[in-house]
N, C-alpha and C positions, 0 to 999 in steps of 0.2 A: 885119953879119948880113944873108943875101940874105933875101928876100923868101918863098920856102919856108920857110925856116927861122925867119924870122917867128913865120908863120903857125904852122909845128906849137908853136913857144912858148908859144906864147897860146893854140892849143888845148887843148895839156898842162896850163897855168893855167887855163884855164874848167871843164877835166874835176876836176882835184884840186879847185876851190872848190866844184863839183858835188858831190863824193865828199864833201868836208867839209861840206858843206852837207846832204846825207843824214843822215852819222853824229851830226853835233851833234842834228838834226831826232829822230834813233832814239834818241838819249842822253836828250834834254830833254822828248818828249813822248810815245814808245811804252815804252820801257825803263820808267819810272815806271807806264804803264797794265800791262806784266807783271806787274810787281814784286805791283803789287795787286791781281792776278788770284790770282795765288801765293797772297797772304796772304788770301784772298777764302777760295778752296779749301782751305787748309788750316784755318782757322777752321771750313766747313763740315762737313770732317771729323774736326774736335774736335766738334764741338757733336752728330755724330750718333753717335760715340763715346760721350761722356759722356751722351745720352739714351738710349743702349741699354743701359747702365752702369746707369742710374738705373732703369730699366723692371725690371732681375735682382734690384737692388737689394731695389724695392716689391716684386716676385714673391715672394722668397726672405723678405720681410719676413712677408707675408701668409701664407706656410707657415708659419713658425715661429707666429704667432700663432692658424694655425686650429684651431677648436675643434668636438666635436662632442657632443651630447648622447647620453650614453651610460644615465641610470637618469633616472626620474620617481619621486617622492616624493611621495604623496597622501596629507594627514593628514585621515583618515574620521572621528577623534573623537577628543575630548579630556578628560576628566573627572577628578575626585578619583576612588581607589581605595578600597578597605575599609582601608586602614592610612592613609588623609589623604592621601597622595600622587599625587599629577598622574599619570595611565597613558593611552598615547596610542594609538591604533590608527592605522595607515599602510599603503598600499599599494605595494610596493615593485613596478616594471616596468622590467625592461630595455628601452633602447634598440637603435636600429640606426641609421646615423651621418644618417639621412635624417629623426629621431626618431619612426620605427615603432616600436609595441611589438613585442620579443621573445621567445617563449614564454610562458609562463601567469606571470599578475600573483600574486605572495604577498602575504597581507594578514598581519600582525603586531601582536601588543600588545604593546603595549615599557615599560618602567617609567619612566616621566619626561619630559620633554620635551624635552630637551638631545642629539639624538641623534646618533652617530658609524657613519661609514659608511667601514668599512673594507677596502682594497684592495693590490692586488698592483700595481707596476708597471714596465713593460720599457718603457727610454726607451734610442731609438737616435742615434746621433751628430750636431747637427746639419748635418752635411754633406750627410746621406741623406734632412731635413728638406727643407730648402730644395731640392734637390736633384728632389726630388719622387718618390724612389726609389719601385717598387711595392713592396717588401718591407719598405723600412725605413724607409719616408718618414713615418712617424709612430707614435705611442709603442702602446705593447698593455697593459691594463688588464684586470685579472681582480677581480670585486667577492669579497669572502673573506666578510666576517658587518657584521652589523650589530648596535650596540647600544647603551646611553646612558651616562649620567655616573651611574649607580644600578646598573648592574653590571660584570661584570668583561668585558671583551674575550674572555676566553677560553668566557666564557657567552653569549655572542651568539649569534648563529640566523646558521646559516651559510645565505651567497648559493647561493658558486658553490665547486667544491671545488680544494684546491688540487692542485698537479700532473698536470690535465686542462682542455682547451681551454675556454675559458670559451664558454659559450652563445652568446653575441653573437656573437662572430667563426664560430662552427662554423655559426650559423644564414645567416650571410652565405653564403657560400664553402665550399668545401672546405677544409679548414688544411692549410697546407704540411708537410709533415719537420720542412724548418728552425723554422718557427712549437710543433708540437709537440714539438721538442726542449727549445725555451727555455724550455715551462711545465714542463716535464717534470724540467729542470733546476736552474730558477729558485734553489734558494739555495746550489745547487754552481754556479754561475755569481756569484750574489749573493757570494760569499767567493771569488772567483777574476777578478780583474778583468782580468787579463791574458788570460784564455780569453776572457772575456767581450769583449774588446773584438777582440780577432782573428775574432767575428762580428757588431764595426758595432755592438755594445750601450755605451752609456754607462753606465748603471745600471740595478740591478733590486733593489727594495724594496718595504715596502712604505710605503703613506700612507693618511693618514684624514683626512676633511673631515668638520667638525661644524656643525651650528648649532639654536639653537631654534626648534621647533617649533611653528607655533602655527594653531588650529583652523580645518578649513576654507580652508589655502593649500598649496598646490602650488610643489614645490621640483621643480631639474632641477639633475642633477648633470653633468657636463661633463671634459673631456678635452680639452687642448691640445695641438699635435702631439708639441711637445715634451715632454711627459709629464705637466704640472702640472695637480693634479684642482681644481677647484670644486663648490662650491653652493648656490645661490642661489635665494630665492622667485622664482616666473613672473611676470613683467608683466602 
């Protein structure tokens, strides 16, 4: 072998152990720094995945569970009546979801102390809950009568009337069409649940929360978005 041809021999061997000497260099010590950039970055965008996941989550959690105080219940007096029986005078005031009073407070004597406060109510799906829909994002409550364990529900002292926008929301707002249709409709809707839910309604019934009464404490009645009424003495 002459002496040129040497020489490019052994340059072509210098350059391949060069070459090889790169690629092992890129296999053994940048290839593994990728690798765990990769898995860096994709970790990163799980983890802001599943904390935007969790954030709709809470969101959507905290609609379903909000609640807002819709009546106040002020017991004025309490005494034995002329026939031995407990007769209790209360102050019944609607709310507004900020807990202002709405329109003129009614005072009542009710026979007893056990008293039921009875109500209309349109709860809509909760998709439109969480959702935080304007129209449907939480349930609508129409107060019907009140009365106690000593008379009959149909002798109760009516609230609010039914088949017309209940005070509360009319004193808010203007009420929508769609809003006045569904009190308008409420128990041809109530026995049509397939109409009913072709506008976003899950149910429409009605319910009553009861509790005893007792002298000189303040109860507040409440509304869950999703439609579930309470009542409860004030803290």
């Amino acid at each position: 072998m002459t002496g040129p041809r040497v020489l490019l021999f052994w340059t072509l061997v210098f350059v391949a152990a060069g070459a090889g000497g790169v690629y092992l260099a890129d296999q053994m010590v940048l290839a593994p720094g990728r690798a765990l950039q990769r898995q860096l970055a994709e970790r990163d965008a799980q983890i802001r995945a599943l904390t935007e996941r969790n954030q709709a989550l809470e969101a959507a959690v905290r609609l379903l569970r909000h609640t807002e105080r819709r009546a106040r219940l002020v017991v004025l007096d309490q005494a034995p009546g002329p026939d031995g029986h407990v007769r209790t005078r209360v102050r019944f005031t609607e709310l507004d979801p900020q807990g202002d009073a709405i329109g003129e407070p009614r005072e009542l004597a009710l026979d007893g102390d056990e008293v039921y406060v009875d109500a209309l109510v349109i709860k809509f799906e909760d998709t439109f809950v969480t959702g935080g829909d304007a129209l449907k994002g939480k349930a609508l409550l129409l107060f019907r009568r009140i009365f106690t364990d000593r008379r009959r529900p149909a002798d109760g002292d009516t609230l609010d009337r039914e088949g017309q926008m209940p005070q509360s929301y009319a004193a808010e707002r203007a009420p929508t069409a769609f809003e006045r249709e569904l009190w308008a409709r409420f128990w041809e809707l109530a026995n049509d649940p397939d109409e009913a839910q072709r506008r976003g309604v899950r149910a429409l019934h009605g319910e009553a929360v009861s509790t005893r009464l007792r002298k000189d404490r303040v109860y507040t009645i409440t509304l869950r978005s999703t439609g579930e009424l309470t009542i409860q003495p004030t803290r």
